[in-house]
C-alpha positions, 0 to 999 in steps of 0.5 A: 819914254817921256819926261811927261809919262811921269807927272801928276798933279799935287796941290802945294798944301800936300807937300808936308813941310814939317815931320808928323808928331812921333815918327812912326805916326805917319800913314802908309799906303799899301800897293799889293800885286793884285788886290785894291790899294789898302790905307794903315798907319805906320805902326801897323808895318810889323804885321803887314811883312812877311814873318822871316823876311828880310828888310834892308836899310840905308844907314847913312848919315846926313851932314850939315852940309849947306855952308855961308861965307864970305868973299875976300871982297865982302861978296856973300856965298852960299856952299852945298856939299855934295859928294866927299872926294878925298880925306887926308887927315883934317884935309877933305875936298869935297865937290859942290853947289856954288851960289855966288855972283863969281868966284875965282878958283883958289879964293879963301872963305871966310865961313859964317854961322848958320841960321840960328846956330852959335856955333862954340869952336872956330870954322873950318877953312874953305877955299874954292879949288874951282871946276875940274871936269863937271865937278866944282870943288871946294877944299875944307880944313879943320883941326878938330876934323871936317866933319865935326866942324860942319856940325857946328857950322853947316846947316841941315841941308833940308830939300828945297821945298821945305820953307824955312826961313829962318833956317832949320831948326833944331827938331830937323836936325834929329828929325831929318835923320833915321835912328839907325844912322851911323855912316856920314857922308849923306847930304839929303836923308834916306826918307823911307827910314825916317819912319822908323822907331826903335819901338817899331825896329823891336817888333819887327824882330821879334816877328823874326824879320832880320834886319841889314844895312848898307850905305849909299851916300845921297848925292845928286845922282838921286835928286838931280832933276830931268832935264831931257824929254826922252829919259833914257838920254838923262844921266846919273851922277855917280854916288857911292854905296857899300855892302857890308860882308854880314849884309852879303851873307844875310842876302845869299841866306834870304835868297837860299830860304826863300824868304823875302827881301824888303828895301827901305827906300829907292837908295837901297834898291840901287845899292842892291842892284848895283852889287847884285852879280849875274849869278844872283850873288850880292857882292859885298864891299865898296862900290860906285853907281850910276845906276838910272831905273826906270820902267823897262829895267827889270829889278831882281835884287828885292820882293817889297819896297818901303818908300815915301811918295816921290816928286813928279818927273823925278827919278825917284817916281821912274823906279818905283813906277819900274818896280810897281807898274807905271799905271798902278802907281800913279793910280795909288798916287791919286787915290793919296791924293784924294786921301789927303795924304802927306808927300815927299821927305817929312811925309807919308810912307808907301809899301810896294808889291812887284807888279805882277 
């Protein structure tokens, strides 16, 4: 297959560059198995599932994890924290995205504010620790603990096109993560669940759709670009996920009831799949994925996905073209497009049926 198979045309006034005026006030395209393609507001989501279902969610929590600092030399640099490799303590390595004109490994940093933020305690202390292997890596220390500083001193790392100037501003940091996140490590939210209200979370339990969690820590593996023609020769950065035992438990009984199994975002899908057995058992506990879906790689492990509308090429776009039909879905794609719909992390929602 090609890179090309996966393109669409989308006028740039589409790509939403700021969340809607409530979270669940975005619409939602829906895509059955076979009837026409039908057009709701999110709000309408609990009547829209299967009474019993399942809906599986991505409880990662995103961390501020775009850094600014300064070379001994006066020289500026730009950090983007994409993967935590080890915790020893208030010690953390972490791999990375490097924007700088040179930097020798073993250089210290002086971190600087973020963008419109006057941080109240000191910054952590970072040192470039350099290449090993395909990673670059930087090494952050702070007494109070890594993660606490990066809240002061890190910038919500909101996607490339979204233009924000003057840096992210206070409504993307609670907005540009779900209600139900609870496990930091993210650096690039879980989407689909930004929809989400506790209102909407009620009503859908009190329809008797259970929910579960699991945690898949958004890395490059789901937003690196594809760099190959033929994409069955690109490959998936690894990511880490974990299935909690409740969530296993839930899925077996799911599974042993017949009731169907709804994931909340392509993260999902892939964590379900990684863990998902040859004997349909879904096994709890840590693990790492490199998994790369696209069409021709059947999916078992769900029956509906909840998703955003994903970037051309991406993919992002290959999985749910794998779960929904390649034709079917880039057909729904125009039709939101003629629709006005609004696309990619703060836009409009999509629900998906398995193609037939």
């Amino acid at each position: 297959m090609r890179l090309a198979d996966f393109d669409y045309e989308l006028a740039p006034e589409l790509i939403a560059q700021t969340p809607a005026d409530r979270r669940d006030a975005s619409r939602l395209l829906v895509l059955p198995a076979a009837d026409p393609v039908s057009h709701h507001g999110f709000t309408e989501l609990p009547d829209l599932l299967p009474e019993g279902a399942l809906l599986v969610v991505n409880d990662a929590r995103v961390v501020p994890a775009r850094l600014f600092g300064r070379k001994p030399t006066g020289g500026r640099v730009e950090l983007f924290l994409v993967g935590k490799l080890t915790h020893e303590g208030d010690r953390e390595v972490w791999s990375c995205l490097v924007r700088a004109k040179s930097l020798e490994p073993g250089t210290a940093l002086e971190l600087l504010p973020a963008r419109g933020r006057t941080p109240a305690g000191r910054p952590p202390r970072a040192r470039f620790l350099g290449r090993f292997g395909d990673d670059l890596r930087v090494e952050l220390r702070a007494p109070g603990g890594v993660l606490a500083a990066l809240e002061e001193w890190g910038e919500v790392p909101l996607p490339p096109y979204i233009e924000r100037g003057e840096g992210p501003s206070d409504e993307d940091r609670e907005r540009y993560q779900t209600v139900f996140a609870r496990a930091p490590g993210a650096v690039a939210a879980p989407t689909a669940g930004l929809h989400f209200t506790d209102a909407i979370l009620d009503r859908l339990a009190a329809r008797g759709i259970e929910r579960a969690e699991v945690t898949l820590h958004v890395g490059p593996g789901t937003f690196a670009p594809v760099r190959v023609e033929n994409i069955e020769d690109h490959v998936m950065h690894a990511e880490r996920y974990d299935v909690p035992p409740a969530t296993a438990a839930a899925y077996a009984a799911a599974r042993a009831a017949g009731r169907p199994v709804v994931a909340v975002g392509t993260t999902v899908v892939r964590t379900l799949e990684s863990a998902l057995g040859p004997d349909g058992q879904l096994a709890a506990g840590p693990g790492e994925t490199r998994l790369f879906i696209y069409p021709g790689r059947p999916i078992g492990a769900v029956d509906l996905l909840l998703t955003n509308f994903h970037m051309p090429r991406s993919t992002l776009l290959m999985l749910v073209c794998a779960f929904a039909g390649t034709e079917r879905l880039l057909g729904a794609y125009r039709e939101a497009i003629a629709a006005r719909y609004r696309f990619f992390s703060y836009g409009d929602a999509t629900l998906l049926s398995r193609a037939p």
